[in-house]
C-alpha positions as CSV (number, residue, x, y, z in Angstrom):
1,X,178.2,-93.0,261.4
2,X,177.1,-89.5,261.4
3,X,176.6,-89.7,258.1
4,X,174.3,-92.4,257.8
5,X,172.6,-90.8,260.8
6,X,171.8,-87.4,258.3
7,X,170.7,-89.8,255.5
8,X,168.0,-91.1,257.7
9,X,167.1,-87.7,258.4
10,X,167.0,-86.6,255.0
11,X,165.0,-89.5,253.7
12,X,161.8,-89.4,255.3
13,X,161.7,-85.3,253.9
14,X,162.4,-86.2,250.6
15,X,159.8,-89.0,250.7
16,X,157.2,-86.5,251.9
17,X,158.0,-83.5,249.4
18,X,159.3,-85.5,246.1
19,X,157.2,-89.1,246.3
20,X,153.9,-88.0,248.1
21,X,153.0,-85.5,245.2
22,X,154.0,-87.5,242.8
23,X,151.0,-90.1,244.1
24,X,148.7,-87.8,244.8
25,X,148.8,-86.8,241.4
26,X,149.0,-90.5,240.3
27,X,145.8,-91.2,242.1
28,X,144.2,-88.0,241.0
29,X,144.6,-88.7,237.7
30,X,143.6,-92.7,238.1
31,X,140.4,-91.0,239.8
32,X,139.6,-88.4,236.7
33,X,140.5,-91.5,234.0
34,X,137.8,-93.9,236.3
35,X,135.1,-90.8,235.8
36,X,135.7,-89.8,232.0
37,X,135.9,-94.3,231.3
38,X,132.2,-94.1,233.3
39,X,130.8,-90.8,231.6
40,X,132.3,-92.4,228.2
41,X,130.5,-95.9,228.9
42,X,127.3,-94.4,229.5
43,X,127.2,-92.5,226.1
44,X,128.0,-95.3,224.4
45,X,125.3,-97.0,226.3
46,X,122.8,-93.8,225.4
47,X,123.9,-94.6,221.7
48,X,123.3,-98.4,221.7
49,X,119.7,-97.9,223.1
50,X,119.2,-95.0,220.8
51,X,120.0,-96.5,218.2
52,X,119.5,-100.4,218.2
């Protein structure tokens, strides 16, 4: 019983210092991929009015 009692302790602490991080980084980088996708689309876009 006391046991299970310092698993449910433990679990929120490892959620917040191992899993957080982990999708803050995730969403980071799905944030900087959006903003390169966008500034990559617009050149091409800049190219294709250039030169068509």
């Amino acid at each position: 019983m006391r046991g299970l009692l310092v698993a449910i302790g433990i679990i929120p602490h490892f959620f917040v210092f191992k899993v957080q991080p982990l999708f803050q980084s995730l969403i980071n980088f799905i944030i900087e991929f959006k903003i390169k996708l966008i500034q990559l689309l617009k050149v091409l876009f800049l190219f294709a009015t250039v030169f068509l």
